[in-house]
VOBA-1610 file (N, C-alpha, C; in pm, whole numbers, padded with zeros to 5 digits, always signed):
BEGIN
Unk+00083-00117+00000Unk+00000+00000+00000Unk+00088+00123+00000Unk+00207+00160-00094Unk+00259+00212-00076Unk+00307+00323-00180Unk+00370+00416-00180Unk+00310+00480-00281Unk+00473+00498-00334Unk+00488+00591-00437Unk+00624+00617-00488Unk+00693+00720-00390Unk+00842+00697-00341Unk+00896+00770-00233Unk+00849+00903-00261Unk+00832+00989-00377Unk+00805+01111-00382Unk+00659+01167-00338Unk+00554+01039-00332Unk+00466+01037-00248Unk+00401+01067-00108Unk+00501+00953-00071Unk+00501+00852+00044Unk+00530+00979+00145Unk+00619+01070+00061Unk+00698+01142+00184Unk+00558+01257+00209Unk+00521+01342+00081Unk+00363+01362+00089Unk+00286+01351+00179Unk+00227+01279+00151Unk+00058+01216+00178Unk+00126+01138+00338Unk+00208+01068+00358Unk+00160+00944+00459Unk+00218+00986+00614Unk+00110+00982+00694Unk+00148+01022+00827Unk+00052+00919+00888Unk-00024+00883+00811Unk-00135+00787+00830Unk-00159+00716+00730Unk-00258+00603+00795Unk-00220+00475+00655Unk-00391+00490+00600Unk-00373+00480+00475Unk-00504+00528+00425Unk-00557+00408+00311Unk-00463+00293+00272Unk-00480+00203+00168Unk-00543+00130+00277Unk-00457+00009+00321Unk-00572-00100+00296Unk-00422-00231+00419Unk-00520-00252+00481Unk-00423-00348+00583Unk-00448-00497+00560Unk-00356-00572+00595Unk-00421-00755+00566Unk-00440-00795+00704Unk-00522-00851+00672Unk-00530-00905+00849Unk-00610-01079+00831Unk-00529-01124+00923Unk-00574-01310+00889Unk-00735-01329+01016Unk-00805-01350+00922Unk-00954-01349+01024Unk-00910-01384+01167Unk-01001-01332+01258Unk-01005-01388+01420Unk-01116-01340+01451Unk-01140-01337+01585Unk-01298-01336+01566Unk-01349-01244+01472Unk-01491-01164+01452Unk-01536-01123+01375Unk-01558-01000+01427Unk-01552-01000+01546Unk-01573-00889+01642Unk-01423-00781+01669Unk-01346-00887+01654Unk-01234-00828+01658Unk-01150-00854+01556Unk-01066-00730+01529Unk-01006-00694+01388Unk-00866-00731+01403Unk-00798-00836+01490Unk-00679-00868+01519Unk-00608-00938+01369Unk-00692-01007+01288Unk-00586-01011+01222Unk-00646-00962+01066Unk-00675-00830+01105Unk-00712-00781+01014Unk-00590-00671+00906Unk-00594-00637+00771Unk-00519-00584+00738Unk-00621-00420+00702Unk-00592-00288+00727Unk-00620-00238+00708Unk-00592-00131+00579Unk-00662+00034+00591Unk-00623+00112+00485Unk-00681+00227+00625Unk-00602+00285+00637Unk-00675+00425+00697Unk-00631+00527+00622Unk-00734+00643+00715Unk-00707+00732+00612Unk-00699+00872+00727Unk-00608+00978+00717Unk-00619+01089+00829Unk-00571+01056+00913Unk-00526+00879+00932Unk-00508+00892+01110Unk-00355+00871+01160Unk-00383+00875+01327Unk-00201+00825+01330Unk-00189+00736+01408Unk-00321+00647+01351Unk-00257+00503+01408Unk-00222+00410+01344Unk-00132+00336+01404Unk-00044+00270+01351Unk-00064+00181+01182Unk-00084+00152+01107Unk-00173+00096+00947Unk-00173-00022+01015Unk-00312-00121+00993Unk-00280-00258+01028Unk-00297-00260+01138Unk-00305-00115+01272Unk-00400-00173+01367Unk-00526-00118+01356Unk-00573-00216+01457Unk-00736-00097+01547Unk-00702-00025+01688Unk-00773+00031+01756Unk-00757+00091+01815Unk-00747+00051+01959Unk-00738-00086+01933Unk-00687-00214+02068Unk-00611-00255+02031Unk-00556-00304+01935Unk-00456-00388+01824Unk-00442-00363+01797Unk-00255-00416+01705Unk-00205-00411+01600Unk-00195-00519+01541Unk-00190-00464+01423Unk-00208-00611+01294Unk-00073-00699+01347Unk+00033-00638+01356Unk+00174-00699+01329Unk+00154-00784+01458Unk-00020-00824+01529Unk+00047-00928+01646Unk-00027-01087+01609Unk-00064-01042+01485Unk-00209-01119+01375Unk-00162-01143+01276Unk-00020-01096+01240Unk-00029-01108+01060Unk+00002-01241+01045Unk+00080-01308+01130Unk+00028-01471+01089Unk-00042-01535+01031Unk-00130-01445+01074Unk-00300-01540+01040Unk-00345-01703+01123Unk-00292-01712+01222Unk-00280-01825+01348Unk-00458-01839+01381Unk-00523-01786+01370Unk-00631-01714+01472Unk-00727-01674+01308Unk-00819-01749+01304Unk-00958-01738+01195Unk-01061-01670+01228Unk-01108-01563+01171Unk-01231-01471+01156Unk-01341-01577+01197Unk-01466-01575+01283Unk-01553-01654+01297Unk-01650-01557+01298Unk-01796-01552+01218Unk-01914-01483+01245Unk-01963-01468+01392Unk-01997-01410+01504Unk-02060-01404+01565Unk-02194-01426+01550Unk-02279-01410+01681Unk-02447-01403+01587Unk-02461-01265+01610Unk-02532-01214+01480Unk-02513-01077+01494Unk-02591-00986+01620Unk-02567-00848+01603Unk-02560-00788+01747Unk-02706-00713+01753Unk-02767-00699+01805Unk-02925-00655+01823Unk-02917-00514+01827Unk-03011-00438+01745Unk-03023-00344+01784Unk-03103-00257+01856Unk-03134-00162+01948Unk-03265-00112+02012Unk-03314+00031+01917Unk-03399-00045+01842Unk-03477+00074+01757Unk-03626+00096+01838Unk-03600+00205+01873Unk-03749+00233+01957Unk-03843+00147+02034Unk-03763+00085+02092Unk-03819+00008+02259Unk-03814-00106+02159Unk-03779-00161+02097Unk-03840-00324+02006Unk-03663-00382+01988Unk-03625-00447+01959Unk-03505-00542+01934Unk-03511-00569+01774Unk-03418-00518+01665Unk-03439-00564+01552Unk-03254-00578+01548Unk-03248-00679+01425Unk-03133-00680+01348Unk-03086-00607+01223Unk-02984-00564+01236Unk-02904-00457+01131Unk-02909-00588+00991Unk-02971-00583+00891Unk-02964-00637+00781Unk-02973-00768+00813Unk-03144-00809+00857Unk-03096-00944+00930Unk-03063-01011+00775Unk-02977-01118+00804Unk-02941-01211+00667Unk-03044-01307+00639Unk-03024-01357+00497Unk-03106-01472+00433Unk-03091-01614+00530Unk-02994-01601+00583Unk-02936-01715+00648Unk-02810-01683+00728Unk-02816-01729+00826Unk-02705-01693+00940Unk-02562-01775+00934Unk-02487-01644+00885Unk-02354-01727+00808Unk-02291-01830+00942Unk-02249-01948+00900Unk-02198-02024+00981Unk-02079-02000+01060Unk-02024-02019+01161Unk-01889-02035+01225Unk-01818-02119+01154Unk-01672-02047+01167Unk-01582-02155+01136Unk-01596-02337+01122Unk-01609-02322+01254Unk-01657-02491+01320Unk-01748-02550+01184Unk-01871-02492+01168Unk-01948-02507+01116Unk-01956-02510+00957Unk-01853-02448+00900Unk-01874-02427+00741Unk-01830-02534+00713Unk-01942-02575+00561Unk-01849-02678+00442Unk-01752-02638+00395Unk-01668-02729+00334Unk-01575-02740+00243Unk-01598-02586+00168Unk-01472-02527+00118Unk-01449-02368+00084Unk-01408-02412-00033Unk-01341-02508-00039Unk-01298-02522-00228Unk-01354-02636-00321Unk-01341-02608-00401Unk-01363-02769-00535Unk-01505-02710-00578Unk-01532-02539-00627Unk-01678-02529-00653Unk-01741-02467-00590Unk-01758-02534-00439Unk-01832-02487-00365Unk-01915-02359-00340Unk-02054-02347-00350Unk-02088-02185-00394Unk-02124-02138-00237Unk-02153-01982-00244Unk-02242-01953-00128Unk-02198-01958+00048Unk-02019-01946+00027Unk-01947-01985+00157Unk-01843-01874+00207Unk-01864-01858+00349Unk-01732-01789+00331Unk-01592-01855+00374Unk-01488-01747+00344Unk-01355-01794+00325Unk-01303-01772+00439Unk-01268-01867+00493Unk-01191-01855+00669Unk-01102-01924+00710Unk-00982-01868+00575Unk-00849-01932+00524Unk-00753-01817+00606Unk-00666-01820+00684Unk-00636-01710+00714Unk-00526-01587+00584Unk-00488-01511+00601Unk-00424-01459+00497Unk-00280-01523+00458Unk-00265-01501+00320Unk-00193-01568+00289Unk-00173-01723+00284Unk-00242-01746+00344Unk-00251-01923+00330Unk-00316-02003+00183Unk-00341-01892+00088Unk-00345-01937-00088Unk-00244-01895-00153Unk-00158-01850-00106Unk-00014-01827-00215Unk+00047-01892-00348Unk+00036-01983-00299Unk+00078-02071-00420Unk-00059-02098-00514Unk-00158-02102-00496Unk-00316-02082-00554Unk-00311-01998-00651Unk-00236-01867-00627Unk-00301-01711-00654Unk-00136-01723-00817Unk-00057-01742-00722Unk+00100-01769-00773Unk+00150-01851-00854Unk+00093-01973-00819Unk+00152-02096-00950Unk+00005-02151-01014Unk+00050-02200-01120Unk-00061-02299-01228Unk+00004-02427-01190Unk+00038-02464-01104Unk+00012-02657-01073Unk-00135-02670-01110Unk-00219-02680-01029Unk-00343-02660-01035Unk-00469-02599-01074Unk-00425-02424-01055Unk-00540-02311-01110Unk-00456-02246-01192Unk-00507-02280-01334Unk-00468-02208-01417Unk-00512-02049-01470Unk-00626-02023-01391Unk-00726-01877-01407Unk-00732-01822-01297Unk-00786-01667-01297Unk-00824-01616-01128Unk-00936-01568-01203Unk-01047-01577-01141Unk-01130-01514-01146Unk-01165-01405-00989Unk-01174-01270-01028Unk-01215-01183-00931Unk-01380-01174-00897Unk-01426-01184-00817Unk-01565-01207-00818Unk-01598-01054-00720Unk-01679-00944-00742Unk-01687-00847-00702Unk-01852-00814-00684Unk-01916-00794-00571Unk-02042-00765-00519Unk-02013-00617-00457Unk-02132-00527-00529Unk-02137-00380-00429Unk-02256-00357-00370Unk-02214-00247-00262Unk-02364-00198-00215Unk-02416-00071-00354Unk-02566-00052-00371Unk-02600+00045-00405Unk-02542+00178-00390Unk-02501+00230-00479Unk-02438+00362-00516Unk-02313+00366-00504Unk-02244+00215-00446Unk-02051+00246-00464Unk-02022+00126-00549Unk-02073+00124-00687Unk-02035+00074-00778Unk-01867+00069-00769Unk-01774-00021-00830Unk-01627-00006-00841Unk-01611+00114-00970Unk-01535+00175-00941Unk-01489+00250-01057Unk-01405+00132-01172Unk-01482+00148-01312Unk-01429+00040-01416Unk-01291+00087-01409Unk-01251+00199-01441Unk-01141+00278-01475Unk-00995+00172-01343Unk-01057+00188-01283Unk-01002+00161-01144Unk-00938-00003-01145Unk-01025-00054-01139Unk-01029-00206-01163Unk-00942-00220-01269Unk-00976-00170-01426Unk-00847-00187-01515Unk-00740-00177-01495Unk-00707-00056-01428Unk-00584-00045-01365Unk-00505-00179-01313Unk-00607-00213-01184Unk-00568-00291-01122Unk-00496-00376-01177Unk-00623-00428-01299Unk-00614-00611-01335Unk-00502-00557-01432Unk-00424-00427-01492Unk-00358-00421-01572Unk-00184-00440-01509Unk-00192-00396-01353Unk-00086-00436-01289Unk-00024-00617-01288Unk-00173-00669-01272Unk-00178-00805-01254Unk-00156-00884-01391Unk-00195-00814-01489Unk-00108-00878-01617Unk+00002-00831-01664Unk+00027-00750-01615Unk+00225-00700-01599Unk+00270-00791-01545Unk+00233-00848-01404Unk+00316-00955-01346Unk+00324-01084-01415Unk+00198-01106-01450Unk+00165-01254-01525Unk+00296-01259-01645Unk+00283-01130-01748Unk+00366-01114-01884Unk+00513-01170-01837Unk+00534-01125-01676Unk+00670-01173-01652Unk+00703-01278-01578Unk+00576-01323-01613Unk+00586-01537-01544Unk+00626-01513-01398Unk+00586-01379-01342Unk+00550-01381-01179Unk+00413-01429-01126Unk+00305-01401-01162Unk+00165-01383-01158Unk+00148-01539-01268Unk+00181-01657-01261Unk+00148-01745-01343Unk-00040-01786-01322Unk-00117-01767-01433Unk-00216-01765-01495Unk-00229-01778-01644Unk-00172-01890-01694Unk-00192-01908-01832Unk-00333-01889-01868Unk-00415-01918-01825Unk-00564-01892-01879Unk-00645-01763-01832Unk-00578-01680-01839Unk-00588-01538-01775Unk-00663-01546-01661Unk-00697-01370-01667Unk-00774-01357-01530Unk-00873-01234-01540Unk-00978-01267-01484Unk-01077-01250-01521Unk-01175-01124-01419Unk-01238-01036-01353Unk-01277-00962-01298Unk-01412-00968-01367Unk-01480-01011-01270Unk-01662-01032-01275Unk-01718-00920-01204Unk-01782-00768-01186Unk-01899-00762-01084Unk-02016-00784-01100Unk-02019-00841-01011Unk-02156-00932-01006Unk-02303-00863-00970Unk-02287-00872-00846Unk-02401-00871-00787Unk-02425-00711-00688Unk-02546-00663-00692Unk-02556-00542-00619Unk-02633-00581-00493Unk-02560-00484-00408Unk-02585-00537-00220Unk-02642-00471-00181Unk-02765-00552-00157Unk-02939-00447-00085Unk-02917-00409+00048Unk-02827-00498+00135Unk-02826-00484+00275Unk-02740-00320+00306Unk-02810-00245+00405Unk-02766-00127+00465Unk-02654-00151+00532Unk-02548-00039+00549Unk-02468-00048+00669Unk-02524-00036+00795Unk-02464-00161+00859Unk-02512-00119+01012Unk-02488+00012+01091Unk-02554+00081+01212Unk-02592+00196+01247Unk-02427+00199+01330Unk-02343+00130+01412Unk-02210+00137+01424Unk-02132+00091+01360Unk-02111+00096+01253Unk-02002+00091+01171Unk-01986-00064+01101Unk-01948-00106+01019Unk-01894-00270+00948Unk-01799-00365+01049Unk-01830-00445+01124Unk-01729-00534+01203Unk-01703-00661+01085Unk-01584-00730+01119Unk-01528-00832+01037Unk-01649-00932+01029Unk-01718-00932+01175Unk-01860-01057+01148Unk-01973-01005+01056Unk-01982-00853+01009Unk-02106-00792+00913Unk-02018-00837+00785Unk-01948-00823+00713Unk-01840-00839+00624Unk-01883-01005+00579Unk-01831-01085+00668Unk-01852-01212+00633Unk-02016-01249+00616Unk-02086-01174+00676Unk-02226-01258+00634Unk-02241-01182+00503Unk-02216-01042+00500Unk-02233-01023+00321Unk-02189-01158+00198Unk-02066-01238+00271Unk-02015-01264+00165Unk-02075-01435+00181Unk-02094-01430+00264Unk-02207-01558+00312Unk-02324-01538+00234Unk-02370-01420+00210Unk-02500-01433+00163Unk-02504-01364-00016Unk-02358-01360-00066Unk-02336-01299-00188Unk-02260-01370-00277Unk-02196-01420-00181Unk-02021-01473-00284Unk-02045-01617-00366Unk-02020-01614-00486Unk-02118-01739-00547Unk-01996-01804-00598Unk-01855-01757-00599Unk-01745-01846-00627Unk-01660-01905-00565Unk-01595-02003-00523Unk-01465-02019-00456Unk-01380-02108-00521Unk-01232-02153-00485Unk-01176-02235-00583Unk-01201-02302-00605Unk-01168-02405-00748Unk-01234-02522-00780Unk-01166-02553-00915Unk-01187-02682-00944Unk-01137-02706-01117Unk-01027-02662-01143Unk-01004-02567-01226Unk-00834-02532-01266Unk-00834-02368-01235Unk-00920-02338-01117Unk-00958-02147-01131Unk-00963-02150-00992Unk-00855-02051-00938Unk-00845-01959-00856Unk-00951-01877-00829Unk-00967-01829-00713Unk-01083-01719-00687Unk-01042-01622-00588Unk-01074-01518-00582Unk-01085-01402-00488Unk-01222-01294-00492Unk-01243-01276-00378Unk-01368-01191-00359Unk-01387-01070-00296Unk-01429-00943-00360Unk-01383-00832-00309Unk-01547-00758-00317Unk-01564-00675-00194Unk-01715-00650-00132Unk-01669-00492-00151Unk-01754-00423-00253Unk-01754-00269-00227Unk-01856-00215-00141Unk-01865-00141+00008Unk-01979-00142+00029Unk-01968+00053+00099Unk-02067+00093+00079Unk-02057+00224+00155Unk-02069+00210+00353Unk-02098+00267+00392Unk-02085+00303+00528Unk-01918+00314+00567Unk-01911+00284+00710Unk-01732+00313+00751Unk-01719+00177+00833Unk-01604+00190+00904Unk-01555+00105+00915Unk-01588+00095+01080Unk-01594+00001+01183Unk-01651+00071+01303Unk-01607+00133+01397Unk-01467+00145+01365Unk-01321+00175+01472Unk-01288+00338+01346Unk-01375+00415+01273Unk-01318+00550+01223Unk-01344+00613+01333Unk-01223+00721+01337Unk-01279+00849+01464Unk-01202+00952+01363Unk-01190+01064+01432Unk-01144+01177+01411Unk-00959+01149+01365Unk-00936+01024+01435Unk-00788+00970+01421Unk-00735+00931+01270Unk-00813+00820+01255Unk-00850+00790+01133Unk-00931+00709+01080Unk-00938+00710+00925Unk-01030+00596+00888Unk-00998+00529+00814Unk-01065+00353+00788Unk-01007+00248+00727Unk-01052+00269+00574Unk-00976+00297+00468Unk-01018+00255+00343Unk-01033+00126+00253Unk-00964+00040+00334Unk-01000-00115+00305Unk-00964-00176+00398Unk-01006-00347+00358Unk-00961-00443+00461Unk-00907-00530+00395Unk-00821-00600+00450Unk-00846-00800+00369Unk-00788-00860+00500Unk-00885-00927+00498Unk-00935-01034+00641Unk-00933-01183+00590Unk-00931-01245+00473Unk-00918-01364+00473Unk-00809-01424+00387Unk-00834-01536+00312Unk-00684-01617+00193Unk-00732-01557+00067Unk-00866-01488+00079Unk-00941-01443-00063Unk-01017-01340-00091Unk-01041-01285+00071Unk-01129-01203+00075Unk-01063-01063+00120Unk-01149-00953+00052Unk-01142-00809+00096Unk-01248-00724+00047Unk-01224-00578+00136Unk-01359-00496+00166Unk-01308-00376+00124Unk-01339-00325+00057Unk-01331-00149+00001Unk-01412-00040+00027Unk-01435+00060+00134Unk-01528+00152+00206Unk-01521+00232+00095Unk-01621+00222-00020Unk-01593+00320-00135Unk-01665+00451-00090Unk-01723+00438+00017Unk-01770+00610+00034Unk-01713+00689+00096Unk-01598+00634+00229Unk-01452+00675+00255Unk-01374+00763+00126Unk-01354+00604+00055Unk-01253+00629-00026Unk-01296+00744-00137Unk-01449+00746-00173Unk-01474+00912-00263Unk-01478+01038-00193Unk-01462+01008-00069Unk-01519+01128+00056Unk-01350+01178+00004Unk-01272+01087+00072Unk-01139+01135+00104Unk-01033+01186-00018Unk-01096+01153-00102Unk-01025+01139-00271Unk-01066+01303-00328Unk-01253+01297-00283Unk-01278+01472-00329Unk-01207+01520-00263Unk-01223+01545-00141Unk-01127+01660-00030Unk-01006+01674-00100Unk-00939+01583-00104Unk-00786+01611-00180Unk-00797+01663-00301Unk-00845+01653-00368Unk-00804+01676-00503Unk-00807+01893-00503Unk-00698+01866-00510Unk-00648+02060-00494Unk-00618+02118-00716Unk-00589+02035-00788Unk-00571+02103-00898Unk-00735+02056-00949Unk-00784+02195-01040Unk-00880+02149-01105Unk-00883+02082-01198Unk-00983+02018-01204Unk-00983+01848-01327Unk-00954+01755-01290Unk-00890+01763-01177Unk-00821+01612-01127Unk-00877+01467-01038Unk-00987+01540-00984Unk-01060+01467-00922Unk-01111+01336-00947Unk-01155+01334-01077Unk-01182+01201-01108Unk-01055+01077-01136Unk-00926+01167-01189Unk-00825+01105-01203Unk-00755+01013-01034Unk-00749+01135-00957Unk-00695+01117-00836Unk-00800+01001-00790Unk-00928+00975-00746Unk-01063+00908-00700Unk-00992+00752-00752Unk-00978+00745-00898Unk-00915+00647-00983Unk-00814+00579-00912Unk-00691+00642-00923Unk-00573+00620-00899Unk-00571+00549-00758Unk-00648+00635-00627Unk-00648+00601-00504Unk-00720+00484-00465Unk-00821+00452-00548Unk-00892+00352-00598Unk-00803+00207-00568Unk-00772+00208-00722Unk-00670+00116-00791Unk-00588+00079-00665Unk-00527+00182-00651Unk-00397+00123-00581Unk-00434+00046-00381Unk-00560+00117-00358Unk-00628+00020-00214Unk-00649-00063-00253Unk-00711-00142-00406Unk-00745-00264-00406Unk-00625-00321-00404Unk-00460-00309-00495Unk-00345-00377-00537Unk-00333-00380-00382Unk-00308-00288-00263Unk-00267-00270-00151Unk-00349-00412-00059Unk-00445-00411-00083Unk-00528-00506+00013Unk-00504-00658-00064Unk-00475-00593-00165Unk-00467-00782-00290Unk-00328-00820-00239Unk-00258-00749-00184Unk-00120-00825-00166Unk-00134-00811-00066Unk-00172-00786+00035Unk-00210-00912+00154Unk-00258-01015+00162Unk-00407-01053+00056Unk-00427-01129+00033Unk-00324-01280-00007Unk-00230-01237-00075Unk-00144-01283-00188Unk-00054-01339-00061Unk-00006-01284+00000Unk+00135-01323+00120Unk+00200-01228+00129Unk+00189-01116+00068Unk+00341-01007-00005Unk+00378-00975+00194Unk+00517-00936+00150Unk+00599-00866+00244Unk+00566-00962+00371Unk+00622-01123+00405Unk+00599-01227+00505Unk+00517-01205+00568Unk+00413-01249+00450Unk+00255-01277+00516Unk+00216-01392+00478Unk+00281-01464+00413Unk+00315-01590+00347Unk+00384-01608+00257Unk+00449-01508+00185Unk+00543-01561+00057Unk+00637-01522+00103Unk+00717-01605+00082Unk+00864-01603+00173Unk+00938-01484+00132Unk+01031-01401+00167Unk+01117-01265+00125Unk+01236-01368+00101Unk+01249-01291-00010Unk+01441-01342-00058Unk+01585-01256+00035Unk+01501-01070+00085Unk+01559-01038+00174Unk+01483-00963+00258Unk+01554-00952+00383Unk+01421-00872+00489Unk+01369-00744+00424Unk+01275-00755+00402Unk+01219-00576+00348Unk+01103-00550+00390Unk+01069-00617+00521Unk+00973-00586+00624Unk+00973-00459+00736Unk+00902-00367+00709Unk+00903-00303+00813Unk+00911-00308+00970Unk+00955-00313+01040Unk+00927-00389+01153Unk+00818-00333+01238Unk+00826-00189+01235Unk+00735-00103+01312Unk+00517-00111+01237Unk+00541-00146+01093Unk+00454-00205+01095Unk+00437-00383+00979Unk+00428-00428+01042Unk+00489-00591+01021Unk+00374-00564+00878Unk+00416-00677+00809Unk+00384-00736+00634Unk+00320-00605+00576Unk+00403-00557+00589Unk+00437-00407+00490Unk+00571-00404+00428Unk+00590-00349+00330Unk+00735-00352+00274Unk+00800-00180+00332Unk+00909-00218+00311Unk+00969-00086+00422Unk+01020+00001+00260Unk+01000-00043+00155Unk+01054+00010+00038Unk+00933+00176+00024Unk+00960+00271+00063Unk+00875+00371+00063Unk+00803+00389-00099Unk+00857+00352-00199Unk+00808+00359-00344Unk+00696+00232-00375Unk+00711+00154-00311Unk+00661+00004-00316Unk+00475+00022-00256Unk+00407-00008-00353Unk+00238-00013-00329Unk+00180-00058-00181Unk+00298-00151-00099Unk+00289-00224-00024Unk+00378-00187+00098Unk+00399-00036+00061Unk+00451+00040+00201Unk+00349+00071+00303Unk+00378+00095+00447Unk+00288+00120+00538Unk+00174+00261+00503Unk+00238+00378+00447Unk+00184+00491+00459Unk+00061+00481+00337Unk+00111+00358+00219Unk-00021+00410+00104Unk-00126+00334+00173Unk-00194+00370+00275Unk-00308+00319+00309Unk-00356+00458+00405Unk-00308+00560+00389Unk-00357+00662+00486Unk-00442+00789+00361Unk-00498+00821+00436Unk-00565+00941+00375Unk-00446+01082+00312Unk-00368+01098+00385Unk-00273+01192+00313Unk-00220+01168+00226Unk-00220+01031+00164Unk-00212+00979+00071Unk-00214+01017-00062Unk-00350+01048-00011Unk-00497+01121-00097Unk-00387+01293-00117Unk-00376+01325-00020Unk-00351+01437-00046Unk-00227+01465-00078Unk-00138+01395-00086Unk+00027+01338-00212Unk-00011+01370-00303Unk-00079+01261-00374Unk-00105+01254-00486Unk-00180+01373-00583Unk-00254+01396-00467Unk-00347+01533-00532Unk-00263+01624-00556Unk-00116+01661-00540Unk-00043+01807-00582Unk+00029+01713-00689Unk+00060+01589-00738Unk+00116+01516-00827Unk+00034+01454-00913Unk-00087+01472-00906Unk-00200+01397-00990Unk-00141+01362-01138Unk-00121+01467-01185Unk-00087+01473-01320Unk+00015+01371-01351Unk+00130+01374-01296Unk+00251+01274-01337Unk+00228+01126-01284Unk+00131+01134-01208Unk+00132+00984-01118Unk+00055+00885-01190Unk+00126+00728-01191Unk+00094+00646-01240Unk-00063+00564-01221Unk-00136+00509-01273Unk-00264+00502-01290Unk-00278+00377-01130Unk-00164+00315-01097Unk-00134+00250-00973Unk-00033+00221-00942Unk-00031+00253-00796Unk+00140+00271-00765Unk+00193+00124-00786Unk+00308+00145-00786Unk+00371+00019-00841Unk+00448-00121-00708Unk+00477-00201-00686Unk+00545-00296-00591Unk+00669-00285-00634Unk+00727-00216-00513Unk+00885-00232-00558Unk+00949-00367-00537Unk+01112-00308-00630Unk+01201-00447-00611Unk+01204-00542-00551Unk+01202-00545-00412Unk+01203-00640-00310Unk+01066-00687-00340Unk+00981-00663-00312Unk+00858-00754-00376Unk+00825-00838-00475Unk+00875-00745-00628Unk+00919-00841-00759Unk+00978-00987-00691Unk+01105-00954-00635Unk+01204-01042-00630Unk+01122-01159-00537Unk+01064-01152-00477Unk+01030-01230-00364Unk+00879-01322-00461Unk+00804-01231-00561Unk+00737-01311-00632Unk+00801-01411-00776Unk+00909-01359-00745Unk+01003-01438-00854Unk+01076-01572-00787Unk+01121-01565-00649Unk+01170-01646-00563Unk+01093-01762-00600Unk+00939-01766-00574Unk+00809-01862-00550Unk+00842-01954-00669Unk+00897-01867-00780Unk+00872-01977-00884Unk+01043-02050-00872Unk+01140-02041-00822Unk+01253-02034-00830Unk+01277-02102-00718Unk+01260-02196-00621Unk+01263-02202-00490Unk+01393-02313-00500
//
């Protein structure tokens, strides 16, 4: 989540992309990866935690049953679901097909899935939004255009390409305190219609408006990725924080884009393992102060591109800046290692 050093130095005082975090409970965001934005806490924690004591991923996201609310003397549920996503304990089988499940793989634990064609020769991206935070197309191209840069250089192996579906539009409201990791998973419990199977990789990414439930005045999360496949994009954050910045005129839609793009690449390589979250480093280029971040300040997958000042880097550089920041060296190298072992 990191932006180009001429950025980084910019925008990041706070992390405004997008943190990985390996599920644990649902309630709590311990091994969650974040994106804040404005704040100065640490990227990758909450405001009890830090990611770097989770990035393991040791410890699996489990649904709670969701939390009651008191609407005018009566007890109702925030978006009660079609069906009450299961616990860990409780879920079927997550791969070979399987539709309609969620993923409570911790992060990084599909690396070689996402990385080699032994087996999955395709990725398909499977993408569900709430009403009115459609993904920006522009955005997504970007993305998937990073991801066939890697592929072209037999890093990203996917001989049968890869594919970006959005699917489905998400009726359910944000809850009245904010998105917890257990609201997240029943969306995708009650949305996500792919998982691996056959010769195809999968990943699933939830655009939804409301915030995140730990924003204050400190900061706020612009994404998540909480599972081996899964992640969350606060696209009404991320347009809130994207207008504010944008200081040259015209740029706004460009900058919105760009900041876009690069939270999803930011949260996708957590997903992925990047920076020993599962794919092994060829050399330390871990931050230590905030763990499975790359300490390379130019690198997509630095601590600071997940903060909101981010937003406001980029906005005095709009013009020259690349459509998504890029993964530096040490990252290349470490996705080149995988195939090279």
């Amino acid at each position: 989540m990191r932006v180009f050093v001429l950025l980084s130095a910019l925008l990041f005082g706070a992390s405004v992309w997008g943190v990985a975090c390996g599920p644990s409970s649902p309630d709590e965001s311990s091994s969650e990866q974040q994106t804040v934005v404005d704040g100065s806490q640490q990227e990758g924690t909450s405001s009890s935690e830090q990611v770097a004591d989770n990035a393991t991923g040791n410890e699996q996201a489990q649904p709670p049953e969701r939390e009651p609310v008191d609407n005018a003397g009566t007890t109702e549920q925030v978006n009660p679901p079609k069906d009450e996503a299961p616990t860990k304990d409780e879920a079927p089988a997550q791969d070979e097909g399987s539709k309609t499940k969620v993923d409570f793989t911790p992060i990084g634990s599909r690396v070689e899935e996402f990385f080699k064609d032994d087996k999955y020769k395709s990725l398909l991206i499977e993408v569900d939004y709430a009403k009115g935070y459609k993904p920006s197309q522009e955005a997504l191209d970007a993305f998937k255009a990073k991801l066939e840069e890697l592929r072209s250089k037999s890093l990203f192996k996917k001989p049968g390409g890869i594919q970006i579906k959005i699917d489905q539009e998400i009726t359910d409201q944000p809850p009245a305190g904010g998105w917890k990791i257990a609201d997240l998973q029943q969306l995708e419990f009650n949305y996500r219609q792919n998982m691996p199977g056959g010769t195809q990789a999968v990943a699933y990414f939830l655009y939804v408006g409301g915030n995140w439930h730990e924003d204050s005045s400190n900061g706020r999360v612009l994404g998540i990725a909480y599972s081996g496949s899964t992640m969350t994009v606060f696209k009404k954050t991320v347009d809130d924080v994207c207008s504010s910045a944008s200081i040259i005129p015209g740029t706004t839609q460009k900058l919105c884009r760009v900041v876009e793009a690069s939270i999803v690449l930011h949260e996708f390589a957590h997903i992925i393992g990047m920076t020993n979250l599962g794919l092994k480093m060829t050399t330390n280029h871990e931050d230590e102060a905030h763990k499975g971040h790359c300490n390379n300040k130019d690198c997509v997958n630095y601590w600071t591109n997940n903060q909101s000042s981010m937003a406001g880097a980029l906005g005095s550089v709009i013009g020259s800046a690349p459509d998504v920041l890029p993964f530096g060296k040490e990252c290349l190298d470490d996705m080149a290692a995988i195939h090279n072992p």
